[in-house]
Biopython code that builds the backbone (N, CA, C, O; Angstrom):
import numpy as np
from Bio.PDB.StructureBuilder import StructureBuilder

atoms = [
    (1, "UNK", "N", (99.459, 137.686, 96.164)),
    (1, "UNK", "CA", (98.901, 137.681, 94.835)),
    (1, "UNK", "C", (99.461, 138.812, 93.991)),
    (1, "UNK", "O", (99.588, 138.606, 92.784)),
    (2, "UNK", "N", (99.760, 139.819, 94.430)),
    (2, "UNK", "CA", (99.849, 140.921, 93.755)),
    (2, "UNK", "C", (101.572, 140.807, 93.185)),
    (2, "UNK", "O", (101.957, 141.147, 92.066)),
    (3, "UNK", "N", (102.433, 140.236, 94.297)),
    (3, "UNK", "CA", (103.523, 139.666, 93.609)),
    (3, "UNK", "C", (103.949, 138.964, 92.407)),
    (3, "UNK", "O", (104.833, 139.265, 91.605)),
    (4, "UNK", "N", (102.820, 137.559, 92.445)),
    (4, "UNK", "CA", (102.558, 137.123, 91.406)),
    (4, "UNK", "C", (102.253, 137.481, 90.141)),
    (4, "UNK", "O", (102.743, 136.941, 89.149)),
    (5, "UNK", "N", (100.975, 138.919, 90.115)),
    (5, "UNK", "CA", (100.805, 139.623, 89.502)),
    (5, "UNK", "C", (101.975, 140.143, 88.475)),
    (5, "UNK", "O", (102.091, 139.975, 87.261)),
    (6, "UNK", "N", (102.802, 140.841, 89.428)),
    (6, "UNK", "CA", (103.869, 141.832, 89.011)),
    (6, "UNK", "C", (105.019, 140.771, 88.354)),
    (6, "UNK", "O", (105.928, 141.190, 87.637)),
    (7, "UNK", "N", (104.921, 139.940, 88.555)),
    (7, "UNK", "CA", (106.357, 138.927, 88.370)),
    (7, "UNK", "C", (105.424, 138.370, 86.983)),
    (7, "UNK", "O", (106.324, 137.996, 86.231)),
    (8, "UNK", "N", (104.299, 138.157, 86.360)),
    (8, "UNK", "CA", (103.500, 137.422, 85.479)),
    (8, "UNK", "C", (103.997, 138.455, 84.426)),
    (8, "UNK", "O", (104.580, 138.181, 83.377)),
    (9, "UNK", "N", (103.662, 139.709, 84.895)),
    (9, "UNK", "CA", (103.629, 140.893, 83.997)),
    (9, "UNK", "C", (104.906, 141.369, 83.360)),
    (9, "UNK", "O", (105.120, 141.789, 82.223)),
    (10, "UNK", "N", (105.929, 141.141, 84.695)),
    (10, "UNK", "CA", (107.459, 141.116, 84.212)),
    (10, "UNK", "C", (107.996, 140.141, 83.251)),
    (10, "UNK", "O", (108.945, 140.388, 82.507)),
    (11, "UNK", "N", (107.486, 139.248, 83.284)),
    (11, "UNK", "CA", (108.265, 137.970, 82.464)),
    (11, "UNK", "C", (107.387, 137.880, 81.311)),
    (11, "UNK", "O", (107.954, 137.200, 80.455)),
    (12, "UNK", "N", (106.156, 138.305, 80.892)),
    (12, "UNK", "CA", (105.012, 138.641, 79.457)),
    (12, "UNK", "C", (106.165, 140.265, 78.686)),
    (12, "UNK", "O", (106.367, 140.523, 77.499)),
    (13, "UNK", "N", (106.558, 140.849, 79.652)),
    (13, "UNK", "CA", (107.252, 142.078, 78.795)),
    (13, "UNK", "C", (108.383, 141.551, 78.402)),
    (13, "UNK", "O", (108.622, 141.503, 77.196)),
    (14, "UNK", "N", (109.108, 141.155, 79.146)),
    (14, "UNK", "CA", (110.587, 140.248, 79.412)),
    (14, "UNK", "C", (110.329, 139.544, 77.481)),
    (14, "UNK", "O", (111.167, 139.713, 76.595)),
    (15, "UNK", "N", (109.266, 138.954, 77.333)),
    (15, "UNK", "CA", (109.342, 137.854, 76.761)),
    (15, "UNK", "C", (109.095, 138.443, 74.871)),
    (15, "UNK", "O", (109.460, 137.964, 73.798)),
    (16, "UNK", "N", (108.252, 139.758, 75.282)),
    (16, "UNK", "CA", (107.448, 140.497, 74.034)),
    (16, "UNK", "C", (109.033, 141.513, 73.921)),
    (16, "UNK", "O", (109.100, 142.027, 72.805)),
    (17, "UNK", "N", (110.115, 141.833, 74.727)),
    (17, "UNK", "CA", (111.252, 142.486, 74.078)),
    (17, "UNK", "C", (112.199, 141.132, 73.744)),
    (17, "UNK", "O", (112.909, 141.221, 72.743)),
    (18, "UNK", "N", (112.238, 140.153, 74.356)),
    (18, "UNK", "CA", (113.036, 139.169, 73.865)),
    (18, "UNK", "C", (112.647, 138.264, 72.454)),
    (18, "UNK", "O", (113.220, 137.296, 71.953)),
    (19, "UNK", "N", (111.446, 139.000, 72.054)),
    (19, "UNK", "CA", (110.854, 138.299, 70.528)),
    (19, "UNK", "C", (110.982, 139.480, 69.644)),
    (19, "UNK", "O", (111.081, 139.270, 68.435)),
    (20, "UNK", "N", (110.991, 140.720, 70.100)),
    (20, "UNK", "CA", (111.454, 141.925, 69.219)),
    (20, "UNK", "C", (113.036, 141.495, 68.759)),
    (20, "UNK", "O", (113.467, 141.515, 67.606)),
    (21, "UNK", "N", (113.818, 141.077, 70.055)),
    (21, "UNK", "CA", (115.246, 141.217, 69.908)),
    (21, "UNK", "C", (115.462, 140.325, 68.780)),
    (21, "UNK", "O", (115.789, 140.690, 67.651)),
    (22, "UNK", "N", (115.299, 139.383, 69.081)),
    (22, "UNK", "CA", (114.941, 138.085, 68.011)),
    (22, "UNK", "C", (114.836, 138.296, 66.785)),
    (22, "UNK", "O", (115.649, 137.837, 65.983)),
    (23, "UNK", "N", (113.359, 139.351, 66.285)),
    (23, "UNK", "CA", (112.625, 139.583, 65.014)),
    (23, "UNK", "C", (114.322, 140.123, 64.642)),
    (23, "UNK", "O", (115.028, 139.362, 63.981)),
    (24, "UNK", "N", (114.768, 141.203, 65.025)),
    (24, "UNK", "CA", (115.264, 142.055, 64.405)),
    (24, "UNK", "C", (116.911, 141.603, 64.091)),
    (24, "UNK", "O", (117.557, 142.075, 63.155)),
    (25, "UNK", "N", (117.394, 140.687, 64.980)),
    (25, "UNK", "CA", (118.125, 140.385, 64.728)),
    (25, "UNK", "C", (118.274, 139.148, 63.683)),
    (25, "UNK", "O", (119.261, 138.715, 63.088)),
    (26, "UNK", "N", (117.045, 138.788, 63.691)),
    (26, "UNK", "CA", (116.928, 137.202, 62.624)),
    (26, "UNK", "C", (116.790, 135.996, 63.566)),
    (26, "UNK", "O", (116.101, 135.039, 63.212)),
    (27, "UNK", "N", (117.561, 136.008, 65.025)),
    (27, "UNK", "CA", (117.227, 134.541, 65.719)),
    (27, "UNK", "C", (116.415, 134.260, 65.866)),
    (27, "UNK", "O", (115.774, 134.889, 66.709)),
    (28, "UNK", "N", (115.673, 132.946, 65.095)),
    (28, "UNK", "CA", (114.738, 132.692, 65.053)),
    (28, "UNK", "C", (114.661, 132.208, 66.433)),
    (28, "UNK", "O", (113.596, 132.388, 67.024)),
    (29, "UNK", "N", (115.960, 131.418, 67.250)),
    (29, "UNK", "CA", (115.428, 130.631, 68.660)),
    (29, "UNK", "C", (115.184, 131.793, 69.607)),
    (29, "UNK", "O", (114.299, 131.422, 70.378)),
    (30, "UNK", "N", (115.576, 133.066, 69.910)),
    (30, "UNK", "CA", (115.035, 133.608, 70.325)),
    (30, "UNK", "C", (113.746, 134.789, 70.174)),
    (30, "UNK", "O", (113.515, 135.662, 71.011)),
    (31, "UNK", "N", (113.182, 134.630, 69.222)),
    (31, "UNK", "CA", (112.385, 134.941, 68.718)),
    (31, "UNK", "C", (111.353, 133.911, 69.318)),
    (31, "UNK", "O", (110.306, 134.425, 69.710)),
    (32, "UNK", "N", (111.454, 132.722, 69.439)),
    (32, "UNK", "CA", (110.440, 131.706, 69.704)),
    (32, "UNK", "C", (110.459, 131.589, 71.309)),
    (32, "UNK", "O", (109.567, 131.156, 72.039)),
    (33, "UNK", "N", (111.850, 132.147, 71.689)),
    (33, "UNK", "CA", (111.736, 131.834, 73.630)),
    (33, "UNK", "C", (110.935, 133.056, 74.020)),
    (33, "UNK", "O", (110.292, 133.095, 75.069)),
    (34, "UNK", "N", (110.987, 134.072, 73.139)),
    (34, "UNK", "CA", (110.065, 135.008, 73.825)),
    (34, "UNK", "C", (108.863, 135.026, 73.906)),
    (34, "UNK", "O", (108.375, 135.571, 74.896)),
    (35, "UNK", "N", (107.918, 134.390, 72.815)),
    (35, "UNK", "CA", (107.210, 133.921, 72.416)),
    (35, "UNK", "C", (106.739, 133.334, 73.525)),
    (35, "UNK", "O", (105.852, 133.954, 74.112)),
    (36, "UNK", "N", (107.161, 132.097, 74.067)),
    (36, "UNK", "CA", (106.893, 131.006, 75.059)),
    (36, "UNK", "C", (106.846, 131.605, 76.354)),
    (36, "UNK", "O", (105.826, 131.389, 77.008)),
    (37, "UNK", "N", (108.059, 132.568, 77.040)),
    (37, "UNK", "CA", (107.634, 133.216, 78.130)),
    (37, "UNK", "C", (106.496, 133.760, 77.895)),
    (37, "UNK", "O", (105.622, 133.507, 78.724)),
    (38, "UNK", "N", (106.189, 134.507, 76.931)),
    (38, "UNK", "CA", (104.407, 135.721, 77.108)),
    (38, "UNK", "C", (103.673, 134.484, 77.047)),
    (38, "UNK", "O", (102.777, 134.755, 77.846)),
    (39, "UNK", "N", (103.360, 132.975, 76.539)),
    (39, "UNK", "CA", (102.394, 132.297, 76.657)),
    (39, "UNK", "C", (102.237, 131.600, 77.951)),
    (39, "UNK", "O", (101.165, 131.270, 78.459)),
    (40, "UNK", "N", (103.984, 131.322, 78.655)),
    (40, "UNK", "CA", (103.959, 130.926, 79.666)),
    (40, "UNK", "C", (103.583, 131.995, 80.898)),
    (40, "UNK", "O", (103.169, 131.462, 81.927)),
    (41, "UNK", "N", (103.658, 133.023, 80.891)),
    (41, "UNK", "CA", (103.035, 134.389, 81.669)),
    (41, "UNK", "C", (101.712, 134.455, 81.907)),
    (41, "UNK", "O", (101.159, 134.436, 83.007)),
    (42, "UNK", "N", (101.066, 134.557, 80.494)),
    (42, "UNK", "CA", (99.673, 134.656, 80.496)),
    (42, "UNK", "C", (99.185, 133.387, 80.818)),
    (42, "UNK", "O", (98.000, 133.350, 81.148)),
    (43, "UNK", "N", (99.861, 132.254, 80.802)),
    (43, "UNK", "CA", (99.053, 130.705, 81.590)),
    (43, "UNK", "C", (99.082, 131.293, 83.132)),
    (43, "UNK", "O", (98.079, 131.168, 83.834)),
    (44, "UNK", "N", (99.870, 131.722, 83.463)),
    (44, "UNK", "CA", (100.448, 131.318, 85.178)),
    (44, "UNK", "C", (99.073, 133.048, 85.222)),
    (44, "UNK", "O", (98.150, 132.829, 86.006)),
    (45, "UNK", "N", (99.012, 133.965, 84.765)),
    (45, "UNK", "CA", (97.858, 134.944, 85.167)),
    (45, "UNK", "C", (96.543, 133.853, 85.239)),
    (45, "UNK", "O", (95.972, 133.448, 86.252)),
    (46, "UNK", "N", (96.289, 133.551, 83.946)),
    (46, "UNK", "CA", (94.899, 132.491, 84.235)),
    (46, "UNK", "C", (94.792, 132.163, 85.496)),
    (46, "UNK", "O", (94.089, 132.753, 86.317)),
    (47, "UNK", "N", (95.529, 131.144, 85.715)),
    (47, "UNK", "CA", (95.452, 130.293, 87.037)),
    (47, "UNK", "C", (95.515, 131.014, 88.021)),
    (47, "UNK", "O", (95.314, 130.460, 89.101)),
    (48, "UNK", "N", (95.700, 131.930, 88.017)),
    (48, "UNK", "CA", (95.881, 132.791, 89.203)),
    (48, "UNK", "C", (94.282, 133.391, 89.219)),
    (48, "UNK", "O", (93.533, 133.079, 90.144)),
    (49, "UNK", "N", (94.044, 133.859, 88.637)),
    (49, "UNK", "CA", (92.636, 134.121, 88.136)),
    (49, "UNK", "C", (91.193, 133.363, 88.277)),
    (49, "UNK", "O", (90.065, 133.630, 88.692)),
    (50, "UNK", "N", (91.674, 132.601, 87.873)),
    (50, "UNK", "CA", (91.041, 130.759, 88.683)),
    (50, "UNK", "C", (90.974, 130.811, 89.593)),
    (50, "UNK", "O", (89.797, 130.900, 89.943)),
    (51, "UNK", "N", (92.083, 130.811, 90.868)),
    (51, "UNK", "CA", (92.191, 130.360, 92.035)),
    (51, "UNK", "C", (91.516, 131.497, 92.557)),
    (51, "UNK", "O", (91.011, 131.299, 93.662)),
    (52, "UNK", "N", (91.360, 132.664, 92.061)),
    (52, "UNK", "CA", (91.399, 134.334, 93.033)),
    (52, "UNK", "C", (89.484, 133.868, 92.961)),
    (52, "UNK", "O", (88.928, 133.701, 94.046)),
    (53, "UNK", "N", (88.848, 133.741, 91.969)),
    (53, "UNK", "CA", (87.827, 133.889, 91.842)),
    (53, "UNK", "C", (86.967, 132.151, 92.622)),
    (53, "UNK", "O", (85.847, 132.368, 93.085)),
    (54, "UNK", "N", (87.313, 131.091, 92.701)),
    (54, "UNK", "CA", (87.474, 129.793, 93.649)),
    (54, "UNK", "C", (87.023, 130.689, 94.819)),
    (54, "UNK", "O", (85.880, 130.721, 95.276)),
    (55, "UNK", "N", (88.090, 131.423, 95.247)),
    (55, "UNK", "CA", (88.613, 131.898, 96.864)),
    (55, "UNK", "C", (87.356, 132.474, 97.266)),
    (55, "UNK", "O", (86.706, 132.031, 98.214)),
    (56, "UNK", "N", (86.927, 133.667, 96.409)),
    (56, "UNK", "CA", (86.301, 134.592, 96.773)),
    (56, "UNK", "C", (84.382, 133.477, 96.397)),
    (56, "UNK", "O", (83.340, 133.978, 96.818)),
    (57, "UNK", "N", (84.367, 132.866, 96.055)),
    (57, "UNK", "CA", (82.777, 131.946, 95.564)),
    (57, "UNK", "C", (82.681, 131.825, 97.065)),
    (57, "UNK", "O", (83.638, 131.579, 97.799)),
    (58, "UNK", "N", (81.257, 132.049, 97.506)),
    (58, "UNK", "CA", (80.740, 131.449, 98.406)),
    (58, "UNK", "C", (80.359, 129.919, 98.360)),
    (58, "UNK", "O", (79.726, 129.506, 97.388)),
    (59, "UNK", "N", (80.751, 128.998, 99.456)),
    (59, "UNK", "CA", (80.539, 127.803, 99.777)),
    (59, "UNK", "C", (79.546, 127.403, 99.526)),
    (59, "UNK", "O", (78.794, 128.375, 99.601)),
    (60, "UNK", "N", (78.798, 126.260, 99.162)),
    (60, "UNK", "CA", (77.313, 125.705, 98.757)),
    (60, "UNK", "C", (77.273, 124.013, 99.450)),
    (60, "UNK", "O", (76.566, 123.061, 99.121)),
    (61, "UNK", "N", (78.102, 124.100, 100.282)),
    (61, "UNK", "CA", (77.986, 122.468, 101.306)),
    (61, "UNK", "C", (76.778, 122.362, 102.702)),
    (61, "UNK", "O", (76.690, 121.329, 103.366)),
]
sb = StructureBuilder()
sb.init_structure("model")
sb.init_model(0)
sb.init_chain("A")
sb.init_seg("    ")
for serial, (resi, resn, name, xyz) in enumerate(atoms, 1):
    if name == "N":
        sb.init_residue(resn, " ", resi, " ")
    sb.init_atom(name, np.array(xyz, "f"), 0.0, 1.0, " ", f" {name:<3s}", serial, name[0])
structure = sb.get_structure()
């Protein structure tokens, strides 16, 4: 999990300097891919988040 963690977190920064690079240079397409990695980052944390808290619920069968 904690991999996951670190790799979620890498590719949300990855994505917030690749939309700076973007702003400043004018590309708008990369301006928008960076964009999409930090939304696609912060989806894949959710779910992870989901599953961590699933794991840890006590059973009710």
């Amino acid at each position: 999990m904690a991999g996951n963690r670190f790799s979620n977190t890498a590719q949300y920064w990855g994505g917030r300097a690749k939309e700076t690079i973007g702003r400043l240079t004018g590309n708008r397409r990369t301006e928008f891919e960076g964009r999409v990695d930090q939304v696609k980052a912060n989806a894949k944390d959710a779910g992870n988040r989901v599953a961590r808290s699933l794991r840890r619920r006590p059973r009710r069968f």
